[in-house]
N, CA, C and O of each residue as an XYZ file, in Angstrom:
280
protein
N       1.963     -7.795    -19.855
C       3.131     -7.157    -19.306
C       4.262     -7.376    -20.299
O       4.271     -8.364    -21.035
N       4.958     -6.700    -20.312
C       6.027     -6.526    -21.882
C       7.513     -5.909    -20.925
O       7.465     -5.823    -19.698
N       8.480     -5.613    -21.549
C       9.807     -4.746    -20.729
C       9.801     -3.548    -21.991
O       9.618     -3.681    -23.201
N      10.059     -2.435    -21.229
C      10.492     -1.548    -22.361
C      11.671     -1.486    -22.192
O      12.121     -1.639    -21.056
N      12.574     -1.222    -23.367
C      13.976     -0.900    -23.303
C      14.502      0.418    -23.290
O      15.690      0.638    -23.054
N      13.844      1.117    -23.482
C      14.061      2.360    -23.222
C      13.815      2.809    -21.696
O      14.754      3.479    -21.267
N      12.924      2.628    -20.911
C      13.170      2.565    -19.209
C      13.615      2.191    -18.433
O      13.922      2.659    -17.337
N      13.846      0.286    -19.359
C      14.477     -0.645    -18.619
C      13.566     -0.772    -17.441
O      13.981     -0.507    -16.313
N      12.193     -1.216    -17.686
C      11.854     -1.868    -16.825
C      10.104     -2.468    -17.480
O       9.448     -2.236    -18.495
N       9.940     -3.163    -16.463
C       8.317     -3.914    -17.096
C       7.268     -3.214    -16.473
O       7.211     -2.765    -15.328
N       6.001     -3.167    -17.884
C       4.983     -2.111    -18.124
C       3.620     -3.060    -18.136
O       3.591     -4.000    -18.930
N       2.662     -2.852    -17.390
C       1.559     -3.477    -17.785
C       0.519     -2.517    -18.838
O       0.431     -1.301    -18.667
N      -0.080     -3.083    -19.701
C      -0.710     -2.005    -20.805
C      -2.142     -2.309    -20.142
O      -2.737     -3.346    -19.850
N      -2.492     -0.635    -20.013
C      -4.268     -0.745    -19.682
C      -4.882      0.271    -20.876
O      -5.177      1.457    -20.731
N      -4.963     -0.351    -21.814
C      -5.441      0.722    -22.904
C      -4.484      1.258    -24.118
O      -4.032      0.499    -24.976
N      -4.267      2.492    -24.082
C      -3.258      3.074    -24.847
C      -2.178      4.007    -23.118
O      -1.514      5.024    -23.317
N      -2.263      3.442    -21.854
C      -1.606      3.888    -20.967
C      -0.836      2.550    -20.691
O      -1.252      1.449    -21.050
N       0.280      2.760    -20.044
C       1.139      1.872    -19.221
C       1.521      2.049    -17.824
O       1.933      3.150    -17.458
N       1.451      1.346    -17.234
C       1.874      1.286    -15.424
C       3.037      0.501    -15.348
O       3.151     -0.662    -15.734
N       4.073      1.357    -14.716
C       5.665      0.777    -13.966
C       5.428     -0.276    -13.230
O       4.938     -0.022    -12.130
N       5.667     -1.679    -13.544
C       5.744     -2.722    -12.444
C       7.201     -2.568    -11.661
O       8.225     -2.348    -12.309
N       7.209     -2.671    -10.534
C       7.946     -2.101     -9.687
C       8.193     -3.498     -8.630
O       7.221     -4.151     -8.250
N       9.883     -3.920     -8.142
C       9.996     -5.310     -7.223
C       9.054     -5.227     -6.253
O       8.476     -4.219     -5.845
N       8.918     -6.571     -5.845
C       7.778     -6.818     -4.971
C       6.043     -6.936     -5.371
O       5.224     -7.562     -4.699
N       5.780     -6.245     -6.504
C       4.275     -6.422     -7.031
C       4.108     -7.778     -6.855
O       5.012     -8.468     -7.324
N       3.186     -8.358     -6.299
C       2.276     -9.404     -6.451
C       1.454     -9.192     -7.784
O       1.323     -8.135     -8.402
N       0.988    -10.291     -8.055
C       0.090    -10.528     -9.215
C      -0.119    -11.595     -9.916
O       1.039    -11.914    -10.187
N      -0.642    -12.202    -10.295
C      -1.024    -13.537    -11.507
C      -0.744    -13.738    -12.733
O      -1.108    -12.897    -13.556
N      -0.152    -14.704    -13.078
C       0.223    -15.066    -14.221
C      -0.038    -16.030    -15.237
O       0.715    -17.001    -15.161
N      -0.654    -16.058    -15.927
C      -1.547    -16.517    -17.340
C       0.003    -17.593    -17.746
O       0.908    -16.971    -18.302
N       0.283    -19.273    -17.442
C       1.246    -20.050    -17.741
C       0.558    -20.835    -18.955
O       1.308    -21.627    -19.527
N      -0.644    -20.746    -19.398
C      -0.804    -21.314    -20.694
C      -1.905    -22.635    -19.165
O      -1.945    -22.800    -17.946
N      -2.773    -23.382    -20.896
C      -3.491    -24.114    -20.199
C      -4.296    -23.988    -19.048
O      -4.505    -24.930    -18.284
N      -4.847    -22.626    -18.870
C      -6.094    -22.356    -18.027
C      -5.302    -22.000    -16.646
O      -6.026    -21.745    -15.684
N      -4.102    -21.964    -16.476
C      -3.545    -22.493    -15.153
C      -2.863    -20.726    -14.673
O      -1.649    -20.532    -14.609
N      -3.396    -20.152    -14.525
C      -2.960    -18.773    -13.568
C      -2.631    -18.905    -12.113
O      -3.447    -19.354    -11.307
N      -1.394    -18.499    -11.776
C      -0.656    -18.757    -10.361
C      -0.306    -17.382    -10.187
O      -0.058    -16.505    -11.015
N      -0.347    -17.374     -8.588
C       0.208    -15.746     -8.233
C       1.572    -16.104     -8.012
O       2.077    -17.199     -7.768
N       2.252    -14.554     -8.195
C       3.493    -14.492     -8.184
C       3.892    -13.237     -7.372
O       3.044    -12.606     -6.741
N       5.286    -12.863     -7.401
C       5.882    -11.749     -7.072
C       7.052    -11.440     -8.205
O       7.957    -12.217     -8.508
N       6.793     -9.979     -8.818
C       7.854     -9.589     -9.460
C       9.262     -9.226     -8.905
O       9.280     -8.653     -7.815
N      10.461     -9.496     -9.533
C      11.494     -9.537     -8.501
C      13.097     -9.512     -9.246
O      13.313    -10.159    -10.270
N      14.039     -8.768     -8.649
C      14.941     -8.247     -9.786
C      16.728     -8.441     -8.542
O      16.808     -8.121     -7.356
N      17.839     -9.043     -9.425
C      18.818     -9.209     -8.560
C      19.733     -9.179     -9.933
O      20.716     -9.889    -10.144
N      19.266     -8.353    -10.668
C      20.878     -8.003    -11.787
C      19.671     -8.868    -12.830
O      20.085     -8.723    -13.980
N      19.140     -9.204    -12.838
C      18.053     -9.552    -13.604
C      16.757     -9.896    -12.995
O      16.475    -10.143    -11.822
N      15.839     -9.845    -14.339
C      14.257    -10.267    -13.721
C      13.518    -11.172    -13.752
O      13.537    -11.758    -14.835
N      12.612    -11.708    -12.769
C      12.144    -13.085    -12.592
C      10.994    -13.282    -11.695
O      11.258    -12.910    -10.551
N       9.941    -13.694    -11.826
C       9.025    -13.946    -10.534
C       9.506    -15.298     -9.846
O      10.428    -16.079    -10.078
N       8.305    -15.229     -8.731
C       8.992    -16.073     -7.685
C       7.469    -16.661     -7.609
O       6.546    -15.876     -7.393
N       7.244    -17.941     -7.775
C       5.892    -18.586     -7.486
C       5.896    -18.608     -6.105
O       6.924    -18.942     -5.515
N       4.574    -18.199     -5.310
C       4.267    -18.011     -4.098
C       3.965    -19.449     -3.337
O       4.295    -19.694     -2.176
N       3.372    -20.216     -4.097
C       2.784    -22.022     -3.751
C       4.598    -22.512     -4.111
O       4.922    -23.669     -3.843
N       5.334    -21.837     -4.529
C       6.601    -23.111     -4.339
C       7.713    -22.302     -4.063
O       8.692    -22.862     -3.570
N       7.774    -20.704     -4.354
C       8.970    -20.442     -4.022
C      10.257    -20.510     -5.102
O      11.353    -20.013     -4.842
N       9.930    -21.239     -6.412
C      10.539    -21.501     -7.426
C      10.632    -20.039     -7.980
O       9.685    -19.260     -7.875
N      11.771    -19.717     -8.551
C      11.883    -18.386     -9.481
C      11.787    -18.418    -10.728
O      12.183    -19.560    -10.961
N      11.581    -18.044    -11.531
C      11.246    -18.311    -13.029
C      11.928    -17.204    -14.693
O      11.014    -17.182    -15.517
N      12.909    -16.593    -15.096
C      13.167    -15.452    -15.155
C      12.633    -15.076    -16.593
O      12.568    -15.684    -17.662
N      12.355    -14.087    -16.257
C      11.879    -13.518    -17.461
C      12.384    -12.912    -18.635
O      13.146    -11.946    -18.592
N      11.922    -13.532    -19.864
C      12.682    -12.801    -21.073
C      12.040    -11.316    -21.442
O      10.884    -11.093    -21.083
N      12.759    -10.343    -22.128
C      12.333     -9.141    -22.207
C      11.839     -8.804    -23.484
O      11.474     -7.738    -23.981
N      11.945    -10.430    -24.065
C      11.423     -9.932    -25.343
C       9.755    -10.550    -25.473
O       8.960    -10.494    -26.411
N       9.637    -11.164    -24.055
C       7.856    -11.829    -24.280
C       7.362    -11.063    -24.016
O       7.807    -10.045    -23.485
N       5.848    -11.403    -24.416
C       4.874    -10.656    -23.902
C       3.677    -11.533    -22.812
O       2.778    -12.149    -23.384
N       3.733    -11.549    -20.993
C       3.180    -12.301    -20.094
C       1.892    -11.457    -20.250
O       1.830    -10.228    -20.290
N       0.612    -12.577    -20.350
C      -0.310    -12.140    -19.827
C      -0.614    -12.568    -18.440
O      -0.456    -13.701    -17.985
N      -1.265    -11.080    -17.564
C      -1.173    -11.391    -16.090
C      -2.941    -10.364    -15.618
O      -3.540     -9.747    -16.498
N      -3.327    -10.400    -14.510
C      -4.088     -9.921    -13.490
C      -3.284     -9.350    -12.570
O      -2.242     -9.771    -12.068
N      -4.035     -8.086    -12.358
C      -3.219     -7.446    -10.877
C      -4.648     -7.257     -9.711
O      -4.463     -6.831     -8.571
């Protein structure tokens, strides 16, 4: 999952296609060290998931690139 700046918003790549992640998506997130946690994507003047096991928000830079599962 990446942000484009030209849509202004985050894209998951399946191939040479991309899909609009849109607030509220659930999905999993690849934190390094084997350790994938589900989340919710989520936006209040900026963007950030919200870990589901804690509720913690986390925000996201637009210049990474998250690997995730949907």
């Amino acid at each position: 999952m990446s942000y484009d700046k030209g849509l202004k918003c985050w894209l998951v790549h399946r191939g040479e296609c991309g899909s609009i992640m849109h607030c509220g998506t659930d999905f999993e997130i690849d934190i390094g060290m084997n350790l994938v946690l589900s989340c919710r994507l989520d936006f209040d003047g900026r963007w950030y998931v919200v870990f589901k096991f804690s509720g913690v928000k986390v925000e996201l830079k637009k210049g990474e690139i998250y690997q995730i599962l949907i």
